[in-house]
N, C-alpha and C positions, 0 to 999 in steps of 0.2 A: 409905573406901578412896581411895587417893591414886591417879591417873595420871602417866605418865611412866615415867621410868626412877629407880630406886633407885639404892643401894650397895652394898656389902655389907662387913662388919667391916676386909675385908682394905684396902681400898681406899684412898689418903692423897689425903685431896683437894688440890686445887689451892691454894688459898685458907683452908683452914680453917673454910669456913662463911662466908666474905667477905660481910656487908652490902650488899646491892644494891636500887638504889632506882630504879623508873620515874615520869616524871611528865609526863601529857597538859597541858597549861598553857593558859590562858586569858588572855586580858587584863582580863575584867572578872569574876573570881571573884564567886559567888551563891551564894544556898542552891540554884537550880534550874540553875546552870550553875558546881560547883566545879572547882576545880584538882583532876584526880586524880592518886595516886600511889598505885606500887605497888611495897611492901615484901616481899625475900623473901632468900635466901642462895643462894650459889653453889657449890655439893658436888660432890662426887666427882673423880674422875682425870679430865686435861684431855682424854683419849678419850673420853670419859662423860659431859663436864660437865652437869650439871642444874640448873637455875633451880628452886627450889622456892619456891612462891610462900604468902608466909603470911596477908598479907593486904593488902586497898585503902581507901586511908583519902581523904575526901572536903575539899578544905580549901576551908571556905567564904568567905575570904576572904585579901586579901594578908599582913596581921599571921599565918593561918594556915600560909601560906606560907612566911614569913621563920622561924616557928620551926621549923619542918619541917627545912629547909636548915642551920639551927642546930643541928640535933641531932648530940649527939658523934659525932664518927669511931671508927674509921675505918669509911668508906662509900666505894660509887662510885654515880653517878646519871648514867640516861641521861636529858636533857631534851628536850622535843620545843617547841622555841621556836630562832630562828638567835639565834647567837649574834656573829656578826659581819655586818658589810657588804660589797659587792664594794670591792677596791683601786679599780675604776674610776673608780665615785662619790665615793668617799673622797676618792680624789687631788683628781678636776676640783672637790670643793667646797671643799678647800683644810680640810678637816676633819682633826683629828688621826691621827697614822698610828703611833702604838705605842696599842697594844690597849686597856690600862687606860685611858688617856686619850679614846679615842674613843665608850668604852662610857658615860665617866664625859658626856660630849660627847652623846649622841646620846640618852642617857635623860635630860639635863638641858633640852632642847628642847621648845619644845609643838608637840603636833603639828601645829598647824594648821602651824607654822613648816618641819614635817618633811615634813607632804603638800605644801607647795607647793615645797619643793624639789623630791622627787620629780615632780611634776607634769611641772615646768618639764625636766627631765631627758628624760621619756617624751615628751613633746611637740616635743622637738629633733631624734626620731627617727625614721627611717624604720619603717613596719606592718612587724609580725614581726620588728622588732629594737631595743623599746623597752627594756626593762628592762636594770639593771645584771646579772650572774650574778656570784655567789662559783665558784670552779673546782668546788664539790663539789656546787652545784644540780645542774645537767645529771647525772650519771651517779645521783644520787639519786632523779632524779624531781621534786623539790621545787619549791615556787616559788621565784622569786629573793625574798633578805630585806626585799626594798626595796618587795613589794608591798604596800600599805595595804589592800585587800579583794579579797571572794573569793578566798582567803582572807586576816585582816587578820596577816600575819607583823610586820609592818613594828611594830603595836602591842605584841603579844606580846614582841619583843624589848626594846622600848620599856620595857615594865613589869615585866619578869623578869631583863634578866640585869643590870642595875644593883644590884639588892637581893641576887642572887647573888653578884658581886664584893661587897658589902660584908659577905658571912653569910662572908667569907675560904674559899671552895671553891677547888679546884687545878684551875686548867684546863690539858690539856696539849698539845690544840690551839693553845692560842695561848702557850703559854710564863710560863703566869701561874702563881703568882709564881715571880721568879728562885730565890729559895730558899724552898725545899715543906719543908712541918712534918714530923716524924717520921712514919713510914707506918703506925704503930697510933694517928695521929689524925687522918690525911689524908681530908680530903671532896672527893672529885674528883670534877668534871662535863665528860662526853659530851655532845656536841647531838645529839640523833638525830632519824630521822624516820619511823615505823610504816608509812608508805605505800610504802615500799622494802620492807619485807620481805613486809608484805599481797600486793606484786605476785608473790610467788612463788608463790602459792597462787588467786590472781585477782581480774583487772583491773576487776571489775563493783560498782557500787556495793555498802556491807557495812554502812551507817551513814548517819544522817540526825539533823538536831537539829530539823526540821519535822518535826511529827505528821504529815504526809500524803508524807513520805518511809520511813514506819516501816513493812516492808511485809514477808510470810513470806521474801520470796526476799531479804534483806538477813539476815534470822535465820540462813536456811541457811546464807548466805556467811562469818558469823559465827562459828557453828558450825563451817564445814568449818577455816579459819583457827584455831581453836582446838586440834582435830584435829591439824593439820600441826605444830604448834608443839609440842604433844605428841608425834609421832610424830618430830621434829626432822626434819622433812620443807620448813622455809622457809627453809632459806638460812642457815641461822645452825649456829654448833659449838654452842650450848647448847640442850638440849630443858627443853620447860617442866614441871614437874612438879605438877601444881593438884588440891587436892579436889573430889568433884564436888559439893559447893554451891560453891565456889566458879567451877568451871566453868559450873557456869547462874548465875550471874551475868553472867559475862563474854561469854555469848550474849544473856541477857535484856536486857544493857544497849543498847539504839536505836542512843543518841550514838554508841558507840561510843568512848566515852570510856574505858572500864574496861580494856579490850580493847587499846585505846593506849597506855597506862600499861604496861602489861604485856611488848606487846611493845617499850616504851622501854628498860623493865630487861633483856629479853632482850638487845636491841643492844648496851647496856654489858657487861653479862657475857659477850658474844661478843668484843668488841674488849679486855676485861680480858686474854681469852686469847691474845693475839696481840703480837708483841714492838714496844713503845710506843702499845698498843691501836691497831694498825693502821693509826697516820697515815703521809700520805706521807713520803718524805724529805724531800723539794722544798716542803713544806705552809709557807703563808701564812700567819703568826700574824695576820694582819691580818683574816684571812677565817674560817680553821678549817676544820674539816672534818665528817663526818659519822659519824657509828658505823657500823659494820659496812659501808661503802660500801670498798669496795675501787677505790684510786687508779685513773682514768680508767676505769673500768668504764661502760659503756650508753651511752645517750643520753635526752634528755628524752622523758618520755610522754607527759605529759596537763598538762604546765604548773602542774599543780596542788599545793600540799600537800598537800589531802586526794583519798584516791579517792572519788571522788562522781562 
């Protein structure tokens, strides 16, 4: 028995069944901490749309990764890694400032070379206004991408959206590339980030990667989250449509990783629906933007990528 909402015969979907792909990303892919991703289609009338999820695939390492992102189009994929830096930083480190160049720039760096920039940056500045911000942090929620831990973005980006650019995906946050391949082969990637849409549903810790973080009231949170996202009750046009094993999965799982993924792909197929999947007009190819964040919405929460 599947949840969510259906179709029915009469109904022309939107998309045709559109390929939609979420992905929780790690920097140091493992068998006990993979990259996940979640694969599923985008149906029905844009009134209705449904995410129907078919399945999560665990990639235990980056060579798994890269073929992932390699797989024919056409797809869209929302990723939950930033995929650019603030202009601020950029400029003042005299670092490239058209987009492929910078990614090509900034994932060519070790990082020891990257945290002591950053260092030197947060160190110049006055408490409570150290970090760079992209314009789409703040109304996200998210941390700025320049942060190196708790949580390690700074890394993530490091090790992901280089291999991304070169697996030739179409970003359209940043205007890459000038000219986009025929759109029954196009693999476009969304940056997203699950802790915007989580907050719709609540603010309380849901997930933990320590065992002594793993606790019923995160289950529950889990749970209710799952719930919403079925009942199209968080924020988004698309409701999620999952079997229920694959629903206790997506509770079972701690990390929270499962659960990530998932709502990655919702954010994409939310912004798929929206005219130039929802970026601003005024949007910074330099920086990007975020799925389903709607231009100057909110203010920062909790500083953090993840709710914890």
């Amino acid at each position: 028995m599947r949840r969510g909402v259906g179709r029915s015969s009469t109904d022309v979907p939107p998309t045709s069944g559109r390929l939609v792909v979420g992905v929780d990303f790690t920097s140091a892919p493992r068998p006990r901490k993979p990259i996940t991703a979640a694969v599923g289609r985008l149906v029905g009338p844009r009134s209705r749309a449904v995410y129907r999820l078919e399945t999560v695939r665990l990639l235990e390492s980056f060579a798994d990764f890269e073929r992932f992102v390699r797989m024919p189009g056409p797809w869209l994929g929302g990723f939950d890694l930033p995929f650019g830096q603030a202009r601020a930083l950029v400029e003042h480190e005299g670092w490239p400032t058209r987009w492929p160049d910078l990614v090509r720039f900034y994932c060519g760096r070790p990082r020891e070379e990257l945290r002591a920039t950053f260092r030197r940056w947060c160190d110049a500045r006055p408490p409570g206004d150290k970090f760079a911000w992209r314009r789409a942090d703040k109304p996200a929620g998210s941390s700025p991408a320049m942060r190196w831990a708790h949580p390690p973005v700074a890394w993530m980006m490091h090790a992901g959206i280089g291999r991304m650019l070169d697996a030739g995906l179409v970003f359209p946050a940043h205007g890459h590339p000038r000219r986009r391949p025929p759109a029954r082969a196009a693999r476009i990637a969304l940056e997203a980030y699950p802790g915007f849409t989580v907050r719709h549903v609540c603010r309380q810790p849901y997930k933990s990667d320590d065992p002594g973080g793993r606790t019923p009231d995160r289950a529950r949170r889990r749970r209710a989250i799952v719930r919403a996202l079925v009942a199209g009750s968080a924020g988004l046009d698309v409701r999620l449509e999952v079997t229920d094993a694959l629903a206790r999965r997506l509770v079972a799982d701690p990390a929270g990783d499962l659960l990530d993924a998932v709502i990655c792909a919702l954010q994409a197929a939310h912004a798929s629906l929206r005219p130039r999947h929802g970026l601003p007009r005024d949007l910074d190819p330099l920086e990007g933007w975020i799925a389903s964040v709607p231009p100057g919405r909110g203010r920062l929460v909790d500083g953090g990528r993840s709710v914890e």
